[in-house]
C-alpha positions in Angstrom: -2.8 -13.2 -4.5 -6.0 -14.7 -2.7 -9.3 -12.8 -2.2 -10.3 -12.8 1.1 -13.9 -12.0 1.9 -13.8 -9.1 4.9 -17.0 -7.3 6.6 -16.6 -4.2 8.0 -19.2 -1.1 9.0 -16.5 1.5 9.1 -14.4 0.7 5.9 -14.8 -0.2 2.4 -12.2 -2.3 1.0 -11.1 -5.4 -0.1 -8.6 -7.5 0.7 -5.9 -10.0 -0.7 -3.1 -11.8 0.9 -0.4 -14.4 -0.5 -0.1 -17.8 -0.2 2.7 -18.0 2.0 1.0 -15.0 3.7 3.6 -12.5 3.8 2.3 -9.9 2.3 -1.5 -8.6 2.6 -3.4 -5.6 -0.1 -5.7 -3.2 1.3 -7.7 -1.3 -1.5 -10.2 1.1 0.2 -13.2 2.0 -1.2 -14.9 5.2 -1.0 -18.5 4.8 -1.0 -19.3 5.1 -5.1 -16.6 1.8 -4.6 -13.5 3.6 -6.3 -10.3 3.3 -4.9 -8.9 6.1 -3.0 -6.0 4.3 -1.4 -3.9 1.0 -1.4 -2.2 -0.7 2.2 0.3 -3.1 1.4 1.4 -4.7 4.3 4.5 -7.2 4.4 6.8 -9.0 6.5 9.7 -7.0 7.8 12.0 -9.1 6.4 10.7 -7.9 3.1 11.7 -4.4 3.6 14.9 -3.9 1.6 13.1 -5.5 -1.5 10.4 -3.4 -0.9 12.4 -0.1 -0.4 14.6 -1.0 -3.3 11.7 -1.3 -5.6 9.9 2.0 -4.3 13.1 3.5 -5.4 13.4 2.0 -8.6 10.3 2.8 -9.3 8.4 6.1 -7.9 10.7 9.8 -7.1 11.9 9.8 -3.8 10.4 13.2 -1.6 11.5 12.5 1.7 12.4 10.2 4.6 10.4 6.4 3.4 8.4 8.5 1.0 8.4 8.6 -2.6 5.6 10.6 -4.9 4.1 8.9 -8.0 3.5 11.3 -10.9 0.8 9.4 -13.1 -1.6 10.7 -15.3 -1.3 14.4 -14.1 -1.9 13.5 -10.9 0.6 13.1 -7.4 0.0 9.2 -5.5 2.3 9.9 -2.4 3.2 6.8 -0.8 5.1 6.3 2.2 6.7 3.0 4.2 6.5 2.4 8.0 7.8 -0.1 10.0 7.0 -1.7 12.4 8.0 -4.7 15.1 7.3 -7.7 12.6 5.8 -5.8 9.3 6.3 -3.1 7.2 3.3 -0.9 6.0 3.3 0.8 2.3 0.5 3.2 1.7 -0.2 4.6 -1.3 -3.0 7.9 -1.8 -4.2 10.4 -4.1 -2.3 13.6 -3.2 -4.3 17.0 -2.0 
């Protein structure tokens, strides 16, 4: 994954992409600069890796939604798709 440098006045966050530039990280930022949520956003074509690994990996809750239990905490995280990409987000839950 590359850093990629972003300016923004309404978010916080940083950014990396791959090389072949199929997949792109979102970490936002609150404003002490800790991480509150994660975008990952990928090429459709990736989706049934990506759905087979949320699956393998977090409990599934729900239609493309899955809840991480870590730490004594809940992450929800949830896929979406879209004409040429699928979005992952990943958050603290409430």
């Amino acid at each position: 994954m590359n850093f990629n440098p972003v300016t923004n006045d309404k978010f916080s966050y940083l950014k990396y992409s791959d090389n072949s530039e199929n997949q792109t990280l979102l970490f936002f930022l609150n404003t002490d600069s800790v991480c509150n949520s994660v975008r990952i956003i990928c090429s459709l074509n990736m989706k049934a890796e990506k759905v087979k690994e949320l699956n393998s990996k977090y409990i599934k809750s729900g239609e493309n939604r899955w809840v991480d239990k870590h730490d004594g905490k809940d992450y929800l995280i949830e896929i979406m798709y879209g004409k040429w990409s699928c979005v992952i987000t990943i958050e603290q839950g409430k």
